[in-house]
Structure formats: structure tokens, C-alpha cells
N, C-alpha and C positions, 0 to 999 in steps of 0.2 A: 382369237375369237372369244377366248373364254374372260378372258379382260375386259372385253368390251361388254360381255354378258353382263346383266343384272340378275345376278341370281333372286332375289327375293321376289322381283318381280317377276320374273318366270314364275317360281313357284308360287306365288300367290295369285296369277293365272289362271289357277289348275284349285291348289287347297289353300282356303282364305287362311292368312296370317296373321299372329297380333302381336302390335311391339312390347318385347318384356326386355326390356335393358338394354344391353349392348345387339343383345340379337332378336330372331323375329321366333315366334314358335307355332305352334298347331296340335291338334289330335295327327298323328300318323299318318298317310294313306294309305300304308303298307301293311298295316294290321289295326285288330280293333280295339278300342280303349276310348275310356272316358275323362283321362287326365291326361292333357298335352304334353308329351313325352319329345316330339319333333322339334329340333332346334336350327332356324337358317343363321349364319354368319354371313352377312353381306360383306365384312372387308376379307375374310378367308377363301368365300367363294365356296362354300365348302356347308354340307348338312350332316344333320344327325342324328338318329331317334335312341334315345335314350333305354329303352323300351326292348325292341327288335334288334338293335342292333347295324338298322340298315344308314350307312355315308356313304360320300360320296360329292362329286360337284355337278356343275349343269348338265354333262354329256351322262353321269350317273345317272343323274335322277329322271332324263327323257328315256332314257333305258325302261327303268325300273317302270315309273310312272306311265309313260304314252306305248310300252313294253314295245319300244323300238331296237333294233341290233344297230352297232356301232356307229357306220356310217349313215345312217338314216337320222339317227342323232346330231349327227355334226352337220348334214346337212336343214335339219330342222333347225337349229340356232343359227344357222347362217342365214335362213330364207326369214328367220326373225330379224336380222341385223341388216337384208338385202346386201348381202354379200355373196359369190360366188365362190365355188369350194374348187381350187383347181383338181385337177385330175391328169393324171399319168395317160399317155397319147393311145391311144388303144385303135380298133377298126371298128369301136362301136361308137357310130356317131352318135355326139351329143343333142340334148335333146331341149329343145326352147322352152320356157315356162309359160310361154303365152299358150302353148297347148293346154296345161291345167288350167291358163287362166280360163279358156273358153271351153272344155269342159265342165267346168263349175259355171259359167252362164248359163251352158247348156240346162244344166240343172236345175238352176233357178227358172228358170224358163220353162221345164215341164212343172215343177211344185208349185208355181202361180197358178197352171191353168188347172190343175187338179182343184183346186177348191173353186174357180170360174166355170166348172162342166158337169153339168146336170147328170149326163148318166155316167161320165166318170165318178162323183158321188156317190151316186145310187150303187155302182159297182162295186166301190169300196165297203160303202155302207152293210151290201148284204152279205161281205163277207166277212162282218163284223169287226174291222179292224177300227179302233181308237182314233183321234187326232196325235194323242202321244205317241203311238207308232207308226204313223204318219210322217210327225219329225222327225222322229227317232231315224227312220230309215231315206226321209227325205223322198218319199216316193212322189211321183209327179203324171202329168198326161201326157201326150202326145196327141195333136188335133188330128184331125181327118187331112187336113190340107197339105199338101201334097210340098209345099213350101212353106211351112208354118217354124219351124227351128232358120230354117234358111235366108228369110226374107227379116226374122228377128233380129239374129247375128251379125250376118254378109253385110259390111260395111263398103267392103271391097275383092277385086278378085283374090288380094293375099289373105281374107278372112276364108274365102270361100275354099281357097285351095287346103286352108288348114283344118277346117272342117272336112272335108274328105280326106284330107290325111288322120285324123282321128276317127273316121267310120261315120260319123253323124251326118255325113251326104253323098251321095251316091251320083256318080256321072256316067251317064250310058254311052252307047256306042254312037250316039248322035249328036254328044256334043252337051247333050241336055242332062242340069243338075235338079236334084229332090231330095226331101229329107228320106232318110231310111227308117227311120217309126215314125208311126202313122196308127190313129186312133189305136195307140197301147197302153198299160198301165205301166209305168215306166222304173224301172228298180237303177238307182245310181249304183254301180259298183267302185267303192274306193279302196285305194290299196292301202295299208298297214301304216302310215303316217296320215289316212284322211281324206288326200287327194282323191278326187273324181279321177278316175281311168276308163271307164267303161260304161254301159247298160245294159239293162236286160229288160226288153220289151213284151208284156203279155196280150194278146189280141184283147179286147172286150168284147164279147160276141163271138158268133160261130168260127169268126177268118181264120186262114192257117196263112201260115205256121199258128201253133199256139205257142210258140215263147221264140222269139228273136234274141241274138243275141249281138254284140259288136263286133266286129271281126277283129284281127290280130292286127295292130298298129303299135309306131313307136313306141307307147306311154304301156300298151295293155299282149300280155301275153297270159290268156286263160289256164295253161299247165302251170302257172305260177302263181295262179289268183285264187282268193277262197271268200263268196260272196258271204257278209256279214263277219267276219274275221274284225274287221275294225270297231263294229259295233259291239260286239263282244266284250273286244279288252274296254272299253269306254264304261260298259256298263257293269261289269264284275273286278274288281281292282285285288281282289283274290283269286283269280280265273287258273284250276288242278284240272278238269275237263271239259272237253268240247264233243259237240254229235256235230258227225257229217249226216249232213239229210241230200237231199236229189235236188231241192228246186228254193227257189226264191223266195214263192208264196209259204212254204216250209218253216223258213226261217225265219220271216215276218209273223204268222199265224203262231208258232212258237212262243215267239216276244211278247205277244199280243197276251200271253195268259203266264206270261212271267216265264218262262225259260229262254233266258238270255243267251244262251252258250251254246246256237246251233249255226251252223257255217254250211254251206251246199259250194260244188263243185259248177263248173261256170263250162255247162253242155260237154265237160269230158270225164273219163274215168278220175278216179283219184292216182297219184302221181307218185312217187317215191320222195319229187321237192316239197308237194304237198305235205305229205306226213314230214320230213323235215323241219320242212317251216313249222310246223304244227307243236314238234315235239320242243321247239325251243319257247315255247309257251306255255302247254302245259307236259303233263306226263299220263296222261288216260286220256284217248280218244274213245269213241262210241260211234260206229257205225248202223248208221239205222236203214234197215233198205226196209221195203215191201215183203210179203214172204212167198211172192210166184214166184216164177223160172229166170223173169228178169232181173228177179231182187236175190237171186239166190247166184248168179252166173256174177253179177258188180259185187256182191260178197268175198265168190274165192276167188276174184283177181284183186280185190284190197289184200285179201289174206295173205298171197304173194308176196305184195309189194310191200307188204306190211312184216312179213320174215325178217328178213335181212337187218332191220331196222331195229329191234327190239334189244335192249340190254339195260342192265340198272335198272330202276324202275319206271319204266315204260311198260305201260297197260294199252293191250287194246283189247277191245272189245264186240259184239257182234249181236244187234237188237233187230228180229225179226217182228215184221207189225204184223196182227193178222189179216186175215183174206179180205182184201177190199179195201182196206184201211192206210192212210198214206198220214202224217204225222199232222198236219193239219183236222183230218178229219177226227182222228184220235183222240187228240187233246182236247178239241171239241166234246166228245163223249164223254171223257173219262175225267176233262180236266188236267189242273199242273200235280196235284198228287197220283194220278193212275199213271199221268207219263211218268213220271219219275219213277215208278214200281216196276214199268219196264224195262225200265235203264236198269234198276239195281237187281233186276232178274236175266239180263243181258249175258250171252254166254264170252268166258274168254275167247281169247286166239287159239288157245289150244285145246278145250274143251273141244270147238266148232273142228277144227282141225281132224282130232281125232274121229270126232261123230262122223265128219263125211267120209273120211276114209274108209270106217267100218261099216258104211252103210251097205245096208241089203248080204251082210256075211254073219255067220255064225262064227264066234273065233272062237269056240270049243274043238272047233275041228283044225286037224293041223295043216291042212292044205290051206285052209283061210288063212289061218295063222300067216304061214309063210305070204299070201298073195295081197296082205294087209304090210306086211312089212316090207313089203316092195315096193307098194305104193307110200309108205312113210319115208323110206331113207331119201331119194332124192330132196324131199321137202325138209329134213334134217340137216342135208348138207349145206341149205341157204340160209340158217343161221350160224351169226357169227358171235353171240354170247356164248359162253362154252355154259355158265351156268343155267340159260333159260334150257340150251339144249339138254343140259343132263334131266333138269325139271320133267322134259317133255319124254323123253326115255323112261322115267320113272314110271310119270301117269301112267303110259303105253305097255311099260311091265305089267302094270296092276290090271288094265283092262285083259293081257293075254296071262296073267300069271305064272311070267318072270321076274326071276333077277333081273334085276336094273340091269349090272356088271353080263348077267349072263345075253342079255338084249343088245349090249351094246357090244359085244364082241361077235355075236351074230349079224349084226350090222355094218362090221368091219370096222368101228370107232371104237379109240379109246377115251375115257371119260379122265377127267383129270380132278378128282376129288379130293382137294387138299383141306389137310386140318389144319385149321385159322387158329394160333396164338392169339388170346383177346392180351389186347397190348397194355403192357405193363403202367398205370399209371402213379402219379407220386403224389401226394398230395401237399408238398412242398410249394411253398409260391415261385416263380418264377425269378431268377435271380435278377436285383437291377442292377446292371452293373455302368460307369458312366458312360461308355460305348452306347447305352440303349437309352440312355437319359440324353444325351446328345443328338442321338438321330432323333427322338420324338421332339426335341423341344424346338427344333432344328424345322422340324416339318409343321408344328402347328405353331411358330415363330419364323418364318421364312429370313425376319430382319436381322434375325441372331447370327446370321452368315458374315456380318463386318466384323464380328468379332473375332474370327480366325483369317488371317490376311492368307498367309503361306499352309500350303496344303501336301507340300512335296515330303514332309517328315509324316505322314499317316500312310505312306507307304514303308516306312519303317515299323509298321506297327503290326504284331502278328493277333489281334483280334476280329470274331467276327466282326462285321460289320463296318471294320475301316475303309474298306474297295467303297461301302454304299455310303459312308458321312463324307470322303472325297467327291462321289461322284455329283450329291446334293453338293455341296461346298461350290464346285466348280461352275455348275451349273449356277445357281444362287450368285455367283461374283458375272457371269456373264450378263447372267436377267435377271437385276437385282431386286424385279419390280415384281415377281411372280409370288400367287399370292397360294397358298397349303391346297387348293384344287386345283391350280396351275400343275405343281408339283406333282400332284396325284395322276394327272393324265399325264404328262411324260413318261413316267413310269405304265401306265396301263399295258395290258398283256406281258410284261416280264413278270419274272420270279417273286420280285421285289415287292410286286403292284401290292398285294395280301398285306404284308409286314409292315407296309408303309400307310395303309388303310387305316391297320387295326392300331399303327401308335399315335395318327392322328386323332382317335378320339380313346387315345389312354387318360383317363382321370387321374393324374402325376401330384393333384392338389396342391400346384403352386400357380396362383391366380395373378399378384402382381407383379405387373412388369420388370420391376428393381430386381424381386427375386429370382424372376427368371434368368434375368442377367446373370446374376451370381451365382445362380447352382448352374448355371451355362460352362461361367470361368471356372468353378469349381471342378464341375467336371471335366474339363479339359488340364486343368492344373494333377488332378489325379489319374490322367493318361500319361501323360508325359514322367510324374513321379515312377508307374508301373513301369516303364520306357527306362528310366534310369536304374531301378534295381535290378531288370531284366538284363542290364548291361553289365553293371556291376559285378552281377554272380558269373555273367561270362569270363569277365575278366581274371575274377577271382579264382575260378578256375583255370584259365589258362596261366597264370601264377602259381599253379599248385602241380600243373603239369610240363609247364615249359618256362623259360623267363618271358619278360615283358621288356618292348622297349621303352624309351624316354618316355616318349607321348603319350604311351599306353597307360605306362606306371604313374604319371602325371594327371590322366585322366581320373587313374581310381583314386589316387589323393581324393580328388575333388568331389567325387561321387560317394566316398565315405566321410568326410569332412559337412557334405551338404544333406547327409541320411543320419548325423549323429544330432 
């Protein structure tokens, strides 16, 4: 698949390109600068930003860039290539792409009629939202008519059956089919590669429900979904934090005044995959609730759920709005600067933590004391960073003024505070030795592989690195055709992956190809030379300790004869 990939045209896609020589370049997208540092190789397959540091080949760069995880990668270049990505036999049936295709009709079919409907307009209009976040979000109408998505699409009964298999038509108990939104304001929900999976429907006017939602179908399972998630990474290509807010209109109204980075949960609590998912994107979440009883009760079940999960640096955080106030209206008052003054007054996890626990006590008194620490150990126990945990024993000292040590041994925990050696560095360069000149030139030269026919003597060789220049070697003589990002994904997830990264884009400053040859043979000529005195001195030794036979003693003739 990655052969058949065009890299440059992928990524020029996505960040226009311009030809400088052999290769393609650009400004970055991964960071900011005004001298194109970003270099694409279209016959390596392979990129690089001179800058950041950040390479890589196609499945890389749909990573980094469309901030896809592994397999969503691989199946995005395939669904580029109309190829099918086999799959390991499982009991979860597969799933037809004509579903996405006709959810994305679907969609196009409410975003026409939004700009054809007077008081769909008018609805938008008064709630201030742009055209640009209009597209942005692709928001759309839904008619009054009772068959208005149905009689668009329904080609036939296999259209129609597939439409109620996605939720966008309803069959009653009489046989009889209808669309299921109906005069709504209509929010596509797409999942994290783009795809349309869902909706969320809001009444215009008094009707209830005030927000419909899709039901749970093949393509769409709401505990895994996080409304505007996609629009996000689209729109921040630096994206360190996201707000979870309540609703749709939240995260649209949001956009609307430039805060790109808010996501809402799809009519259920927030989820432990949720934050998951979340944390492989950024590392500070902000939860924004209301500040009544219902915003305060969805607070300490994220808090919960959000325990367990915290280590390294992972932030969360906890933004109460005040009385009356719901992030829409907010922002509206106060604007993108007073929101943002919220967020940065926002309390941590364990800040929030401690406050509710001590609430309504005096911990001057020792009975508090103790009935404060009663209610903290169990919530102690569901962390699993030993550092946040010790963190949070500190705080917890300072507010009842203890020892840390004495706190935690009242608690029945012991704390494991180890003093950190800062590690020795050398400011020596890194030795080249031809072992490391071999695997890089090996790796950003793939064709250098005919040069070594026989690979069976580099198991005679006690250097690092000989198990990895055989394993490239072997590989390279099978698929002789694979080009330095081929290479790179075979290797992904081992050990390897890192080392073979960082030598593809080692600056070695040997540019032509003649030379490369040469300091190729060279350095293979200087493994074998290492190989022969390694030998020698054995031999010589065992001459100095025992005799040697014919062949032995014949050998080291040869090996001192050809070292003099």
C-alpha cells in the first residue's frame, strides 16, 4: 500500500508544496516558522522537517497530521487507493462503506436545505452563528415532512433498509417508514477520520425533545464519540487542550468566537474511553459544567473516572460557569478573552477533590480531621501514578498540617520517594563507528543492499547492531524494491522503530551516489578487517596457551601476513 502511495501528493493535499530539486518542501505543519524547513522525498517515500525534527512516511504523517492512531491510517490510504484493508476473522461484523456513503448524503441533503429555509435561517441567524461555522460544522435542516430525507435517498427497498440500519428512518409497528428528524437544526456528528456517523437534531421552536439524538447503529456508538473532536484537530494543528462542554450548540457557539478546542459528549456521561481517546491527543482536558447541582453531580463522576487515568503529565481540570450561565451564553458576555480567563482560573483535579471533601468541616478539629481522611483514602486508592498520588498526600498534609510521611502512614500507604540520579551526560559525540554508517546508509539508500550478497558471516560478528544490518539486509534482498518509508513501517512498534528513524534523517554529508558506494564498501571492508584481528588475537592466544593445529596455525600465517 505504501508503494502504491504518492506521498507528495498526499501531502500536498493537506500543505501546498514547492518543487526545490530533487525533493518537494514547505513551512512545517507541525510547528511554526517562516523558512521552509519541511522536506517530502517522493522516491524515499519518506519526510522530514529539518526544524522539529518531526519524519516519517505516509502512515506517519496521517498520524501526526489528520492525528489519526495507527489503523485509521492505514485504512485512510487504502480508502485513498479503493483498496480493502483485510482483517483478522473476528464476530464483529464487517461493516459496508455504502453506510458512510449515505450518511454523507444524508448530510448534504440537510446543509442544502438550511440555506433554502426561511426560518431555519432566521434560527441560525439569531443565534448569531457565521456562514464559516456553518461549513465549518456543516450544520444542516431537517424539513417538517414527514418523508423528506426518505423519499430523497430511498432509491430502493436496499436504500431504505440501510437507512434504518443507520437510524435516519424509523419503521413502526405497521409496517410504515418516516424520517426520524423533522423540522431540526441538524449537527453531523463525524468520527475522528471525518466520516459522517451520526446526528444530533435540535427542535426549532417549542417541540420536545429539545435535542434528538441517533440511536446506537453499526457505524455509531455514542460512549466512543466526542461531538466536534474532529473539527478540532482540523482546526488547531498544535491542539495541548480541549473543554468538554454539555451540548452541540456549546461547541458551535464556542467556534463561533474563535475557541476551537471544545468537544461535548453525545447525551451521555463522559467515559473513561472518552478521556482515553482524549489523552492521546492532548494532555489537559477542562471540564466545563454549569455550577447547579446538575453541574456539580457530572463534575464528581468525571472526577472519578478521571482518577485512575492521570500519570506523566496529564492535566485535568474543572471550570464551573456561573448561576445561569452555559458556555454559549458566556462567551457571548464576556467574549474569547473572559472565556479563556475562566479556563485559566479553572480548578485542578485535586484542588476540586480536596475542596469537596472538606466541605462543610472544620479540620482544626481532630475528629474532622480523621472523618476527612476517610473520605480521601478510598479516592487515593484509585490512583495509579504513585507520583500524582504522593502530590495529592502532600496537598492534603498542608491543608490538615501533617507530614506527608506522617499522613501517609495513617492511611496505611507507603509512599515510594526516590532520589532521581540526574543522568550522567558526556559531551563527547557519539562514536561513528561502520556498524552505524552501514545501517544509515543502508536505510536512506535501500539499493545499497546488492552490495552485500551473503549475510550468513554478520552472525559472526559480536557488534551492536549486526542482528539489525542482517535483518535490513534480508529483508532488502527479498523486497528489493522497498523504498527508506517502506523500511520504516516494518520496523514500526519494535525497538528498532526510534534508531532507524533517527539514522534516516542523520546528515552523514555524503551526497553522491559514487560516494556513497564507497564509504558503503569501505565500511564493510573495515568490519571484516575488525573480524580478522578479532580472530587473530584469539588465535594468538590460544598459541600462547595451548598448541595450534595445521589449519589453525595456517590461518594465522595468513592473518599476520595480510595485517603486516
Amino acid at each position: 500500500m505504501l508503494a502504491r502511495t504518492d506521498l507528495v501528493e498526499l501531502i500536498d493535499s493537506r500543505v501546498p508544496l514547492k518543487k526545490t530539486g530533487h525533493n518537494h518542501s514547505a513551512c512545517c505543519p507541525f510547528h511554526q516558522e517562516k523558512t521552509p524547513s519541511f522536506s517530502v522525498n517522493g522516491n524515499k517515500q519518506f519526510f522530514h522537517c529539518f526544524g522539529c525534527g518531526v519524519s516519517g512516511n505516509a502512515i506517519s504523517f496521517l498520524m501526526e497530521y489528520d492525528r489519526l492512531d495507527f489503523l485509521d491510517a492505514v485504512d485512510e490510504l487504502a480508502s485513498r487507493l479503493g483498496i480493502e484493508v483485510p482483517r483478522e476473522a473476528s464476530n464483529t461484523p464487517s461493516i459496508s462503506p455504502s453506510l458512510y456513503e449515505l450518511m454523507l448524503k444524508a448530510s448534504d441533503f440537510y446543509f442544502g436545505h438550511l440555506s433554502r429555509n426561511s426560518k431555519a435561517k432566521n434560527y441560525v441567524a439569531e443565534r448569531g452563528l457565521s456562514q464559516e461555522v456553518v461549513e465549518q460544522f456543516k450544520l444542516g435542516y431537517a424539513t417538517e415532512a414527514w418523508d423528506g430525507l426518505l423519499s430523497n435517498l430511498s432509491q430502493n427497498s436496499e436504500t431504505t433498509k440501510q437507512l434504518i440500519e443507520v437510524g435516519m428512518v424509523i419503521k413502526n409497528d405497521n409496517g410504515k417508514t418516516y424520517d426520524r428528524f423533522r423540522d431540526r437544526l441538524m449537527f453531523p456528528i463525524r468520527d475522528k477520520r471525518g466520516k459522517v456517523i451520526a446526528f444530533g437534531g435540535r427542535i426549532i421552536g417549542d417541540g420536545k425533545p429539545k435535542y434528538l439524538n441517533s440511536p446506537e447503529t453499526p457505524i455509531f456508538h455514542k460512549g466512543k464519540e466526542l461531538y466536534g473532536l474532529y473539527e478540532a484537530k482540523q482546526q488547531n494543528r498544535q491542539l495541548s487542550r480541549l473543554i468538554i462542554v454539555e451540548g452541540y450548540m456549546d461547541v458551535v457557539a464556542l467556534a463561533q468566537f474563535g475557541v476551537t478546542n471544545a468537544v461535548a459528549t453525545l447525551g451521555t456521561a463522559t467515559t473513561d474511553f472518552h478521556l482515553q481517546q482524549l489523552f492521546k491527543t492532548v494532555n489537559e482536558i477542562i471540564f466545563c459544567f454549569d455550577g447547579d447541582k446538575a453541574g456539580q453531580a457530572a463534575a464528581w463522576k468525571a472526577l472519578e473516572i478521571a482518577l485512575p487515568l492521570i500519570r506523566g503529565d496529564r492535566i485535568v481540570r474543572f471550570m464551573f460557569l456561573p448561576e445561569g450561565e452555559d458556555p454559549d451564553t458566556l462567551i457571548r458576555a464576556q467574549g474569547k478573552e473572559g472565556f479563556e480567563q475562566q479556563q485559566e482560573i479553572s480548578l485542578p483535579l485535586s484542588e476540586y477533590l480536596l475542596n469537596e471533601l472538606s466541605k462543610d468541616m472544620n479540620l482544626d478539629i481532630a475528629d474532622e480531621k480523621s472523618r476527612f481522611l476517610g473520605r480521601l483514602k478510598p479516592y487515593l486508592e484509585k490512583i495509579t501514578d504513585l507520583i500524582f498520588k504522593e502530590m495529592l498526600i502532600d496537598a492534603a498534609g498542608k491543608r490538615l498540617g501533617m507530614n506527608p510521611n506522617q499522613l501517609a502512614v495513617s492511611l496505611g500507604m507507603t509512599t515510594k520517594r526516590e532520589s532521581f540520579k540526574p543522568r550522567q551526560t558526556t559531551s563527547s559525540a557519539k562514536t561513528i563507528t561502520p556498524m552505524r554508517m552501514l545501517v544509515a546508509l543502508l536505510v536512506q539508500n535501500p539499493e545499497l543492499a546488492k552490495e552485500i550478497t551473503n549475510t550468513d558471516w554478520l552472525l559472526t560478528v559480536q557488534q551492536n547492531g549486526s542482528i539489525l544490518l542482517k535483518s535490513l539486509l534480508d529483508l532488502l534482498h527479498s523486497s528489493p524494491h522497498l523504498t527508506t518509508g517502506a523500511l520504516l513501517e516494518h520496523w514500526r512498534g519494535n525497538d528498532e522503530h526510534g534508531l532507524l528513524l533517527k539514522l534516516a534523517t542523520w546528515e552523514h554529508l555524503i551526497e553522491e551516489s559514487e560516494t556513497r558506494v564507497e564509504v558503503f564498501r569501505d565500511s564493510i571492508a573495515k568490519i571484516f578487517k575488525e573480524l580478522a584481528q578479532t580472530r587473530r588475537d584469539e588465535l594468538i592466544a590460544k598459541h600462547k596457551s595451548q598448541s595450534l593445529n595445521s589449519e589453525e596455525t595456517d590461518e594465522l600465517r595468513r592473518l599476520l601476513s595480510s595485517n603486516s
